[in-house]
MIROFI-53403 format. One record per residue (C-alpha): x, y, z negated; residue in three letters. Coordinates in steps of 0.25 Angstrom, whole numbers, plus 5000, padded with zeros to 4 digits. Layout:
! residues N
XYZALA
...
***
This chain:
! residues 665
526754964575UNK
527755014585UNK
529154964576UNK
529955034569UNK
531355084574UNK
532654984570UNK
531754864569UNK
531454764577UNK
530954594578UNK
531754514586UNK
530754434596UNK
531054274594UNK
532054264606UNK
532954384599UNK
532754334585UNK
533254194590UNK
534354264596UNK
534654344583UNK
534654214575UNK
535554144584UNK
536654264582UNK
536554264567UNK
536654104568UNK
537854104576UNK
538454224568UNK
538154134554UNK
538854014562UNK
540154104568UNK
540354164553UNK
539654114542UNK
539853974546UNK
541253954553UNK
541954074542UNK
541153984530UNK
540554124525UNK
539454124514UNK
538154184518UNK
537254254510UNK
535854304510UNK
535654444502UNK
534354524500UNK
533954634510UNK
533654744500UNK
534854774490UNK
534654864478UNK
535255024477UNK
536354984469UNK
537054874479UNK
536955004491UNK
537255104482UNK
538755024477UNK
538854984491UNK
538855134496UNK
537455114506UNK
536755214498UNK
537655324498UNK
538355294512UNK
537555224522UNK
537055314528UNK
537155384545UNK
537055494550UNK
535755544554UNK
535255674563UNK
533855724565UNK
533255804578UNK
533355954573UNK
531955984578UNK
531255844576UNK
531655774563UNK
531055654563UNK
532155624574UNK
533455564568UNK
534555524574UNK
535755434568UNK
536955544572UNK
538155454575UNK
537255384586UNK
536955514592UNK
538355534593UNK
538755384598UNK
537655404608UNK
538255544614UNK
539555484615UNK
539255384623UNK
538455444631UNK
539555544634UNK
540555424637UNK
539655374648UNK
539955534655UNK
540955484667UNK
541455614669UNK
542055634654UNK
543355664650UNK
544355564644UNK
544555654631UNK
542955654630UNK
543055504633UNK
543655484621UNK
543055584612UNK
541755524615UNK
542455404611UNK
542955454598UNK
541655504594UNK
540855384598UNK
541655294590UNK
541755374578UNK
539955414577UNK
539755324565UNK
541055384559UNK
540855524559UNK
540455594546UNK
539155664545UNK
540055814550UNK
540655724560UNK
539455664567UNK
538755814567UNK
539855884573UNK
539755774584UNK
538455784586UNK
538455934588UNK
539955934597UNK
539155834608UNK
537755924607UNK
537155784602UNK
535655824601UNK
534455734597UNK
534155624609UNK
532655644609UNK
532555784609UNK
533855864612UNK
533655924599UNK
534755964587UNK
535255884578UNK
535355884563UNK
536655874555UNK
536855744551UNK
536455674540UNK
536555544533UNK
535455444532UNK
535655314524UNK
535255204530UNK
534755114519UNK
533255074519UNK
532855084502UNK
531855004497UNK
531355014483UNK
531454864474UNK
530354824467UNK
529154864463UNK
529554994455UNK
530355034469UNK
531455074458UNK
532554994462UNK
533055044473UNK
533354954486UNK
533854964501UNK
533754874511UNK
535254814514UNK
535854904525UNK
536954774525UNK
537154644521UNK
538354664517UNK
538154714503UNK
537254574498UNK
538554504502UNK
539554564492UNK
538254564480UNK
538654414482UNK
540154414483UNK
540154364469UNK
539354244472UNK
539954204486UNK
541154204481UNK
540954114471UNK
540254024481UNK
541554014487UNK
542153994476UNK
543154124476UNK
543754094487UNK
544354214497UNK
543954264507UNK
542654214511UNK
541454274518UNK
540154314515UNK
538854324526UNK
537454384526UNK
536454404537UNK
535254484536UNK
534654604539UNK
535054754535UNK
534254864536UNK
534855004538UNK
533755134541UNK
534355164554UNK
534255334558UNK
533855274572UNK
533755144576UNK
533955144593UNK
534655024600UNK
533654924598UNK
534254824587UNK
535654894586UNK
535254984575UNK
533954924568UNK
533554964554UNK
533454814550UNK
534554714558UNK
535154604555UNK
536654604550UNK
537654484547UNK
538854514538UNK
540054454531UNK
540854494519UNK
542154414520UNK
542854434507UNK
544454434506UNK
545754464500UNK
545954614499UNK
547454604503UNK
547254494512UNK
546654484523UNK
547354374533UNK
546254274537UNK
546654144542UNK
545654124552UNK
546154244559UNK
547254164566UNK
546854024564UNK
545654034572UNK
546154134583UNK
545154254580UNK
546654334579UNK
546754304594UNK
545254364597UNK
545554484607UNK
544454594605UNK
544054724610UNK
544554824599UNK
544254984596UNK
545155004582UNK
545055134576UNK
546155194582UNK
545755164597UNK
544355224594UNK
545055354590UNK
545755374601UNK
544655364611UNK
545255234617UNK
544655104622UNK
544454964615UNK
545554884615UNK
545754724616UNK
546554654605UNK
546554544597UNK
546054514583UNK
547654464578UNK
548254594586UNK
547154684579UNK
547754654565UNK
549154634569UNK
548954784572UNK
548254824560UNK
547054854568UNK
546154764562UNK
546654764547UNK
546554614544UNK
546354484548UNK
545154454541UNK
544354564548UNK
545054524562UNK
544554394559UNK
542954434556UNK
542954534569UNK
543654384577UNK
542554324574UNK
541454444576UNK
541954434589UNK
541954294591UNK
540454294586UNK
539854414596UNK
540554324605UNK
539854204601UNK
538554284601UNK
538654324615UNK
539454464616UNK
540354494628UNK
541854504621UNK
542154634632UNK
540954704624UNK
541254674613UNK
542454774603UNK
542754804591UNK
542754934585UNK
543654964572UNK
543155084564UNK
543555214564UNK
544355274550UNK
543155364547UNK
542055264549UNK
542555154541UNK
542155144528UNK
543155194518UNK
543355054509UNK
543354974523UNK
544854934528UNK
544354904543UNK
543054894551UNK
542654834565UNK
541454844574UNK
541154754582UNK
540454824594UNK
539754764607UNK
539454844618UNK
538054844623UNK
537154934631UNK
537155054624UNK
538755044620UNK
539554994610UNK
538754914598UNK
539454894583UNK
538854744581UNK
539754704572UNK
540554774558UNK
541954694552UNK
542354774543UNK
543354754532UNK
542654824518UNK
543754804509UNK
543154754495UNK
542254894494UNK
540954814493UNK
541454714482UNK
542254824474UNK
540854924474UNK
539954824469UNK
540854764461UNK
541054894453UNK
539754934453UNK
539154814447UNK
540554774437UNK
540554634443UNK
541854594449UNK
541754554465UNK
543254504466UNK
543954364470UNK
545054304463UNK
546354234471UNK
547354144464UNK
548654194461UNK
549854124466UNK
550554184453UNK
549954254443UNK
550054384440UNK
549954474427UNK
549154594425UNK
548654694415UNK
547254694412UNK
546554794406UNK
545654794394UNK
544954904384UNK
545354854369UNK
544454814361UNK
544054944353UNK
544055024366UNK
542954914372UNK
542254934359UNK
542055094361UNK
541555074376UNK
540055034371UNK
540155144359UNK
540655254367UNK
540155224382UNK
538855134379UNK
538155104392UNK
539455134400UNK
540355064391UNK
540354944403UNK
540855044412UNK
541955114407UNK
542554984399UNK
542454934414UNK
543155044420UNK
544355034407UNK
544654894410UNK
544654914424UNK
545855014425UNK
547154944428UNK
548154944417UNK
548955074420UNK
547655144424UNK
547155094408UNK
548455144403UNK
548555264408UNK
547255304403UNK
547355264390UNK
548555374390UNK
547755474395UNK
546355444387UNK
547455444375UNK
548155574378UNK
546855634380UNK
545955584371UNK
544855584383UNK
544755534397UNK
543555564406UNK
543355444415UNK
542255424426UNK
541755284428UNK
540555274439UNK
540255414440UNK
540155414424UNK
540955504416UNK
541455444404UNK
542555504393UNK
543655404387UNK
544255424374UNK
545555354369UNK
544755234363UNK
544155204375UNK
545555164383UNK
546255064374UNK
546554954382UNK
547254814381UNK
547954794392UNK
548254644395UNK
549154544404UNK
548554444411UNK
548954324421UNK
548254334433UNK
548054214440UNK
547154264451UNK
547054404456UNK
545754464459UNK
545454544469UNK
543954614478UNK
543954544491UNK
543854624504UNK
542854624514UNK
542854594530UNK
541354614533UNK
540654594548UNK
539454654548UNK
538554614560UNK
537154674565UNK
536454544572UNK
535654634579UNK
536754704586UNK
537454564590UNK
536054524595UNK
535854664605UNK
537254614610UNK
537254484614UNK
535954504621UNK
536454614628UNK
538054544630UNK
537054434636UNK
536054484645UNK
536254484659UNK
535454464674UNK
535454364682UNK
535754434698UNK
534354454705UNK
534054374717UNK
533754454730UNK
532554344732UNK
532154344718UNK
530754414722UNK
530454424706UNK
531654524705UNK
531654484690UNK
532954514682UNK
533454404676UNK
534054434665UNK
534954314656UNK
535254334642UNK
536554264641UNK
536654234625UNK
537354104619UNK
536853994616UNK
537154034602UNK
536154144601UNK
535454124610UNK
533954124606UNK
533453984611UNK
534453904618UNK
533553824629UNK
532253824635UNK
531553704638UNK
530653734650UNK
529853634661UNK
530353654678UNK
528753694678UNK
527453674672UNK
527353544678UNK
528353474671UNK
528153544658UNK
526653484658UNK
527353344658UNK
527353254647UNK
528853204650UNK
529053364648UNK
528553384635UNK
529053264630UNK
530553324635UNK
530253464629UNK
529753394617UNK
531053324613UNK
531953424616UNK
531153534609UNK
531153434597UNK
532853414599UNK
532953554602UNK
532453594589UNK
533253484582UNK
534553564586UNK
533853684581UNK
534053744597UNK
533153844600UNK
532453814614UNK
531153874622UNK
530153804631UNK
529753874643UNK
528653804649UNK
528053924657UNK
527453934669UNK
528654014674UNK
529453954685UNK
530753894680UNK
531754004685UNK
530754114678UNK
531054034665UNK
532454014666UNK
532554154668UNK
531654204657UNK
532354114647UNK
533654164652UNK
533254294647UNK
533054234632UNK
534454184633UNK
534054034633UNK
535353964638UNK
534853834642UNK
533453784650UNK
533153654649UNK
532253604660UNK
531153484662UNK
530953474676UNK
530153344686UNK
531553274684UNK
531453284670UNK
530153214669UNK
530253114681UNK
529653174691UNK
530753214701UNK
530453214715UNK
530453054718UNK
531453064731UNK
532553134724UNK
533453024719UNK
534253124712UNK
533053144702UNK
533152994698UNK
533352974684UNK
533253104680UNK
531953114672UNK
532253154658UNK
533253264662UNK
533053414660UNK
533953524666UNK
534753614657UNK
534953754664UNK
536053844658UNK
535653994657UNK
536954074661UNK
537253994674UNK
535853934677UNK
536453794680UNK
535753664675UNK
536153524670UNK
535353404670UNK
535153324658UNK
534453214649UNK
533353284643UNK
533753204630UNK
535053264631UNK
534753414635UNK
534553464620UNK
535853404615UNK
536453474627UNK
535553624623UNK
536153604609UNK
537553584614UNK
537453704623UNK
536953794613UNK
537453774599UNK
538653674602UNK
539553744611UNK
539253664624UNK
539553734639UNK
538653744649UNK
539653664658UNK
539953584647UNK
538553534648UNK
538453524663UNK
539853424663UNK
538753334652UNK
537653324663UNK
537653334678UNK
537153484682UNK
536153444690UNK
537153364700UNK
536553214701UNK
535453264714UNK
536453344720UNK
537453224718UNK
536553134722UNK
536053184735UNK
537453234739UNK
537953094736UNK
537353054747UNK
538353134755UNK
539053034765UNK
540353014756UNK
540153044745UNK
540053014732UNK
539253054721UNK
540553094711UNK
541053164725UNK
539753244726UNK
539753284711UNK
541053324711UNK
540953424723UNK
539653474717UNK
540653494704UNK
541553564711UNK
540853674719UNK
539753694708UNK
538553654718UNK
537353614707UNK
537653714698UNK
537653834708UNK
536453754715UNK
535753744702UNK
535953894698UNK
535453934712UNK
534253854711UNK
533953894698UNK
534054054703UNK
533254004714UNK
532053964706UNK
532154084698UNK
532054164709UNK
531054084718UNK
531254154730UNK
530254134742UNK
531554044749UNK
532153984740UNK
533153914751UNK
533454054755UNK
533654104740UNK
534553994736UNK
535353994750UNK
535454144747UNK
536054124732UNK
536954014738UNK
***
């Protein structure tokens, strides 16, 4: 059908990839921080949006081609793209360099004046056609979808999934069993109606996000795990407010530093952007390209005390990938007002307290349903919430008046002296209650996925005898994402016909799948070097390789061969080098390598790297003995730069391959 703009199906390499970030993310955070996680319905009803504020306010900026409107354009990206284009000028100015700076950073800020003033100061016109543009105008980005068969509830898709969390504060919280602070997690998709989805999976209309609400003590906000696990000694690239303003450069500080200073305002959101970092790095993101970007005072939502971006730079600049953002308790407070069901936590008083509490009398209760009738709830619910000089002080003023008009949810309603009797009370208090606070990490998946394979990607150099002229290309990912983590491939078709092959592959696909390691066989046609190659480009970190030796039949003169059947080669993708082991022992080995932390030379101390022919043979040296041999093979790194050569050698297959080795040599 041709697809629709700011969707897209990952293929089965990039959805194994995709699963392997959003596994190690659930590992790094839900597991090692003991978060709950939660999984919340996709469509949430008008209500919930409307108290959160998505209805009213979540909205961009949009602009239309003056001449053809079925052209929009989303206006703070217009402006982004201007500016950066203009920073790449070599011939500008210092005081337009950091003008240009300015204005980039603050797009998403500017107010709908703002943003069209910009667009008109710069001449910014409409990139397909060179046309005007509109004012702009916003445009809410939530996808509606009636509920039901009458389509009269009201629904949208969930542009977050944020707010499912903080329904079910309530029940988490008693799932752990009151205690603060604790944290909350979700993954799943959100769907947000983007103006114009460009950038491939950077801005989708459905994507994958993975959010935590960790809720807190309001006054304080010290986190043990700051310090006792080093994250305050984490040095990061840093672009606070007051750097951005002033046009300069990103800074490098560390995390402890950063509160010391009151840049980042508490411990507890230093600790979450720690370990944000610590996670892209995990995942495979270069730290040098990697910042963190505070907001700006006009773009930062007015109940938040202090936001951070965690932005990657990629191709087309710098990407926001990650949000830690410290919300305050406006999420709790909102729904907890409009739906008259209390979202707090209680702590234990060392000593208790006494208080006055506040309470209609008994005959002023009684009129509320006489007097009020459906809306006798809410304005005995807005009498008893008063404190109790705010009570007394309208009781004198309702009594020296006779009437007092008060408005209660947009509602208008008139008070007589009857109405603001109260008893007012002392009570001991032995635990104070309070609305927790929120440090929240939102992170797109999608984002982190067009980074790391980007951060990953590279070429190996061309061969000036490789007549194929191909371009290798290696994608460089972790064994923790990466999307299979070997292949399992014969020298050639000859041995993969054999029955001692397929009895090997058979056992190892079986243990392979025991571990639960995902693996490819590749029993082409192709030669040996065009399938390392080819599954270099997938990411694949280890080959494992059945070869004559491995089934027993090794050229009958070469003594080194001897009591080698039942070995495979395991060939490691970043440096091309290769061990020799046990084929019985190559999956324990695979699932070291890839889920237990194991080094690559680690794994060639375990098993001899392809040393016992050249030990061997060399042994026979008049002199020598074989522990002399290996040891000066040790210590100028023979087999491994041998091996490595050979291995380009045979992906090359040059027409002298003497000459092409002699030549790489």
């Amino acid at each position: 059908y041709g697809g629709t703009a700011g969707f897209y199906t990952y293929g089965p390499p990039g959805s194994a990839l995709k699963a392997n970030i959003t596994a190690l993310w659930r590992k790094h955070f839900i597991i090692e921080e003991n978060l709950m996680e939660i999984e919340d319905p996709t469509i949430m009803p008008h209500d919930v949006l409307k108290t959160s504020g998505h209805v009213d306010r979540f909205n961009d900026f949009m602009v239309k081609d003056s001449k053809q409107e079925d052209k929009f354009f989303r206006a703070d990206k217009l402006l982004e793209e201007e500016m950066e284009n203009r920073l790449k000028v070599p011939t500008i100015t210092a005081d337009e360099k950091t003008q240009y700076n300015k204005d980039l950073l603050a797009a998403d800020s500017f107010s709908r004046e703002e943003l069209g003033a910009k667009l008109k100061e710069y001449g910014i016109k409409a990139p397909e056609t060179g046309n005007d543009l509109t004012e702009p105008y916003e445009f809410n980005l939530m996808f509606p979808t009636p509920i039901g068969p009458s389509g009269l509830l009201q629904g949208y898709l969930r542009p977050e999934t944020a707010q499912g969390i903080f329904l079910n504060y309530k029940f988490c919280a008693e799932q752990n069993a009151d205690k603060m602070p604790f944290g909350v997690a979700q993954i799943g998709k959100s769907y947000r109606n983007e103006i114009a989805p460009r950038g491939g999976l950077v801005r989708q209309r459905e994507f994958t996000q993975a959010e935590i609400e960790f809720f807190c003590r309001p006054k304080n906000k010290d986190f043990e795990k700051f310090k006792s696990t080093g994250v305050d000694k984490l040095e990061l690239n840093m672009l606070p407010s007051p750097i951005q303003l002033a046009g300069q450069e990103m800074i490098k500080k560390t995390l402890g530093d950063a509160v010391k200073e009151g840049t980042i305002a508490n411990e507890t959101l230093a600790y979450f952007i720690g370990r944000t970092a610590l996670f892209l790095l995990k995942a495979g993101i270069k730290k040098e390209h990697m910042r963190f970007r505070q907001h700006l005072p006009t773009e930062m939502a007015h109940y938040a005390c202090d936001c951070w971006d965690a932005e990657i730079e990629v191709s087309t600049g710098w990407m926001e990938t990650v949000g830690i953002a410290d919300r305050s308790a406006y999420d709790l407070t909102v729904h907890s007002e409009k739906t008259k069901v209390a979202l707090e936590a209680q702590d234990k008083l060392e000593t208790p307290i006494s208080v006055e509490v506040v309470a209609l009398a008994k005959k002023a209760g009684a009129l509320m349903g006489k007097d009020f009738r459906q809306d006798a709830p809410v304005v005995k619910g807005y009498l008893e919430s008063l404190s109790s000089s705010d009570a007394k002080a309208l009781q004198a003023e309702v009594e020296a008046a006779g009437t007092k008009d008060v408005t209660i949810d947009g509602k208008s309603f008139t008070l007589k002296k009857e109405h603001t009797t109260f008893d007012i009370k002392t009570e001991t208090r032995h635990t104070e209650s309070y609305t927790p606070h929120v440090i929240e990490p939102s992170f797109g998946i999608d984002r982190v996925f067009v980074a790391v394979l980007e951060h990953s990607y590279y070429a190996r150099e061309q061969d000036a005898e490789d007549k194929e002229k191909i371009n290798r290309g290696v994608l460089a990912l972790t064994p923790d994402v990466a999307p299979y983590k070997a292949i399992i491939m014969p020298l050639d078709q000859k041995v993969g016909s054999d029955a001692k092959y397929l009895k090997m592959v058979a056992d190892m696909r079986a243990q392979l799948s025991d571990n639960a390691i995902n693996y490819k066989v590749d029993d082409s046609g192709a030669s040996v070097g065009k399938r390392y190659a080819r599954n270099d480009e997938l990411g694949i970190p280890l080959a494992v390789t059945i070869d004559y030796v491995s089934i027993g039949q090794s050229d009958a003169g070469n003594d080194a061969e001897v009591g080698m059947e039942g070995t495979v080669t395991i060939r490691e993708r970043d440096t091309c080098s290769q061990i020799r082991v046990p084929a019985t022992e190559a999956v324990d080995l695979i699932v070291k390598m890839t889920t237990r932390g194991m080094k690559w030379s680690e794994a060639q101390a375990l098993f001899a790297e392809q040393k016992t022919a050249a030990s061997q043979s060399a042994g026979a040296v008049e002199g020598s003995t074989q522990a002399e041999v290996e040891a000066y093979l040790s210590k100028h790194n023979l087999t491994e730069v041998l091996n490595q050569l050979v291995n380009e050698t045979l992906a090359a297959k040059p027409d002298n391959p003497l000459k092409h080795l002699s030549a790489l040599l």
